[in-house]
C-alpha positions, -999 to 999 in steps of 0.1 A, spaced: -664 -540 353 -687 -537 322 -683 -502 322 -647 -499 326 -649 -527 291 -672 -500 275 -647 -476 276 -620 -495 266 -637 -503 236 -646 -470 227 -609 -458 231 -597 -487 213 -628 -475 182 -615 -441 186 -577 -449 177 -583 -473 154 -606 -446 137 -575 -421 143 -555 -442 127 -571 -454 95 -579 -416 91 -546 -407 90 -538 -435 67 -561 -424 45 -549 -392 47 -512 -398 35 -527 -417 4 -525 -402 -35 -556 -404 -56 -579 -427 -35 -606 -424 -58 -589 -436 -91 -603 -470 -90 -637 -460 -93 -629 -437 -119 -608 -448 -148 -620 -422 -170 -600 -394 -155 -569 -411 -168 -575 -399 -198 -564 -363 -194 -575 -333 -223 -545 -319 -215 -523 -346 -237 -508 -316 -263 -502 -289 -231 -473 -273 -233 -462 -239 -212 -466 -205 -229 -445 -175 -233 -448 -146 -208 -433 -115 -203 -393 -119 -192 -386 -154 -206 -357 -162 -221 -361 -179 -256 -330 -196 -277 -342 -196 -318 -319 -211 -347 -333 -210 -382 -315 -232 -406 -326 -247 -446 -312 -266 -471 -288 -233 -478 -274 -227 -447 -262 -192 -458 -299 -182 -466 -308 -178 -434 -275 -161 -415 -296 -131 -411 -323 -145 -395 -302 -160 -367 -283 -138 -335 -246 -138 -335 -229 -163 -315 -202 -155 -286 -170 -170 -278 -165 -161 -239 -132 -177 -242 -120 -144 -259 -138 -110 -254 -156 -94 -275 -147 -122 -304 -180 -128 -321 -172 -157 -345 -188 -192 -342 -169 -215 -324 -170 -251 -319 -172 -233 -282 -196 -201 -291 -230 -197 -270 -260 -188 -290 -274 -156 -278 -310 -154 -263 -342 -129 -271 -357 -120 -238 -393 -114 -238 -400 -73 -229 -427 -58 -212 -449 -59 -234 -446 -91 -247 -424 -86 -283 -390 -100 -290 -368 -79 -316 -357 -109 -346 -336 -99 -370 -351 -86 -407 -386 -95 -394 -384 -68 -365 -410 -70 -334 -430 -101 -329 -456 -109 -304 -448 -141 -286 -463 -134 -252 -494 -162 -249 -477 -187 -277 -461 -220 -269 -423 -225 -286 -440 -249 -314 -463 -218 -321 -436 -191 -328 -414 -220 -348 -449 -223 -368 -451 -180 -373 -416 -176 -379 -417 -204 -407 -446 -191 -424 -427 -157 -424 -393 -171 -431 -407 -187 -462 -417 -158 -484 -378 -159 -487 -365 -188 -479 -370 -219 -491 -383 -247 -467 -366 -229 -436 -364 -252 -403 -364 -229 -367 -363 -245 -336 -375 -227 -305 -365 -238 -271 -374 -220 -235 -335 -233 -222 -353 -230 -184 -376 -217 -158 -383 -221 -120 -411 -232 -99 -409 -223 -59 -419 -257 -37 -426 -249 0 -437 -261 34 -442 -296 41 -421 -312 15 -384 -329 26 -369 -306 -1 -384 -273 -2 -366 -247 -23 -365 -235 -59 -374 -263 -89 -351 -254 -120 -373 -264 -148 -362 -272 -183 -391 -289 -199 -422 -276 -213 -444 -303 -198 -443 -298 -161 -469 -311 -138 -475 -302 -99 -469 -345 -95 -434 -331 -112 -427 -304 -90 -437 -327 -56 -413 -350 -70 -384 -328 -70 -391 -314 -38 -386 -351 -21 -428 -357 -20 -443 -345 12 -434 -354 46 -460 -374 70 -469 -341 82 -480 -322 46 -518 -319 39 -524 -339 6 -560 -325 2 -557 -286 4 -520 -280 -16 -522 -244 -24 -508 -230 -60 -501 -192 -66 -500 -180 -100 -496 -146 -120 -516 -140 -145 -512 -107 -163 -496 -86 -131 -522 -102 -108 -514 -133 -82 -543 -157 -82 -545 -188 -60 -560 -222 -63 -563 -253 -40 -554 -288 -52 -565 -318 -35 -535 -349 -42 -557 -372 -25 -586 -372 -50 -574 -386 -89 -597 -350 -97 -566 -334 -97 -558 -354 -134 -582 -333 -151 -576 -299 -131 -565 -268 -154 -536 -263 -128 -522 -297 -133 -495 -282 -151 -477 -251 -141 -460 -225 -155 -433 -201 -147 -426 -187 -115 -459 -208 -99 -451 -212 -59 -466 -244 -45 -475 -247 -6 -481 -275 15 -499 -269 46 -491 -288 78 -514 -312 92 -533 -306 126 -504 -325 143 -475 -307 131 -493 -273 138 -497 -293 179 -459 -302 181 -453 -264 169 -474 -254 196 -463 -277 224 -423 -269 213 -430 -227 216 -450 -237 248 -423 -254 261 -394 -235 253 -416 -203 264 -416 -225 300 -376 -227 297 -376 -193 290 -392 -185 316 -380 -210 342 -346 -197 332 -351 -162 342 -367 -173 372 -334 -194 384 -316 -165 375 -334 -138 394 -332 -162 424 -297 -168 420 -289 -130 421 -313 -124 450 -297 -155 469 -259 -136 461 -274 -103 474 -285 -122 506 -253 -137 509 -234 -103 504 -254 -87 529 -250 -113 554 -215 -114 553 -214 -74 562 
């Protein structure tokens, strides 16, 4: 009798210890209470920067809007082709980043912008502007980019971004958070940096991830969520099992066309 209690007590330790584990487990940045200090993130002023194939949409404007005419792209009317007048309905046309990281802007010619955030290229084009134009305003926008989300999150799929500020908590968000069965503490980001794909892993259970460099992503970054231990066990029981259908299929088959032969041959 006291042994049979013994081991009911040590089952009844064991599940309970199952179970807080996996609590635990589905819980965001444990650790934050004993340290406040990771709140305050050194990444306050982050802001994406320009690489090679983005698509950038600049307008320079000044007190004399006819100054600065030539330093802006024509605009488009798709309603009528090839009609390049502005229009209450006209598109502004884009510079695309090339390979080697220049855009061509008119009078000023090629400008590096690969490796500059869109406040930085307002600030050079200004300075530039200026030696002709008095107190010229340019706004720089990146109109959007896309992060991959993938695995075990309830909306995988392709994140259209359209801010400059985007944070993997962003990108989780979008992609529904992760299911019950996504591993919070080994999240793995791919990057390319400079025709190379790095990797990183990022743990959403610790508040460490605040002050990681890979807090924020950029363009194109793919995010995967690994399953836990028990959805890689239901994977494995399912293939198991519908190997034994399979299988137990065949087997019923090749019985049932024995059985006929049998049949046929009695009958002769």
């Amino acid at each position: 009798m006291k042994v049979k209690l013994l081991l009911l007590s040590f089952i009844f330790a064991c599940f309970m210890s199952t179970g807080c584990k996996s609590g635990r487990e589905l819980v965001y940045f444990k650790d934050i209470d004993s340290n406040p200090e990771l709140l305050e993130s050194k990444y306050k002023d982050y802001a994406v920067k320009v690489i090679k194939g983005d698509e950038l949409l600049i307008t320079v404007t000044s007190e004399v809007p006819e100054a600065t005419v030539q330093y802006n792209l024509p605009q488009v009317d798709y309603s009528r082709k090839g009609d390049t007048e502005a229009t209450p309905q006209a598109k502004l046309m884009s510079y695309i980043v090339d390979a080697d990281g220049y855009i061509s802007f008119p009078v000023l010619g090629k400008l590096k912008v690969e490796g500059m955030t869109t406040s930085e290229i307002s600030d050079m084009l200004v300075e530039k502007i200026s030696k002709d134009v008095k107190n010229p305003y340019v706004r720089v926008q990146m109109p959007r980019y896309r992060v991959n989300v993938l695995g075990e999150v309830n909306n995988p799929g392709a994140k259209s971004v359209s801010t400059e500020r985007y944070s993997i908590l962003d990108a989780i968000s979008d992609a529904g958070d992760l299911s019950q069965y996504g591993r919070r503490d080994n999240v793995l980001l791919i990057r390319e940096v400079d025709g190379n794909r790095t990797y990183h892993r990022l743990d959403l259970g610790s508040a460490e991830i605040l002050k990681s460099p890979y807090f924020y992503l950029q363009q194109n970054d793919v995010i995967y969520v690994e399953p836990n231990d028990i959805r890689k066990s239901n994977a494995e029981y399912d293939q198991n099992k519908s190997y034994k259908v399979q299988v137990a299929s065949v087997v019923v088959s090749t019985i049932s066309v024995i059985a006929s032969l049998v049949i046929a041959l009695a009958v002769k």
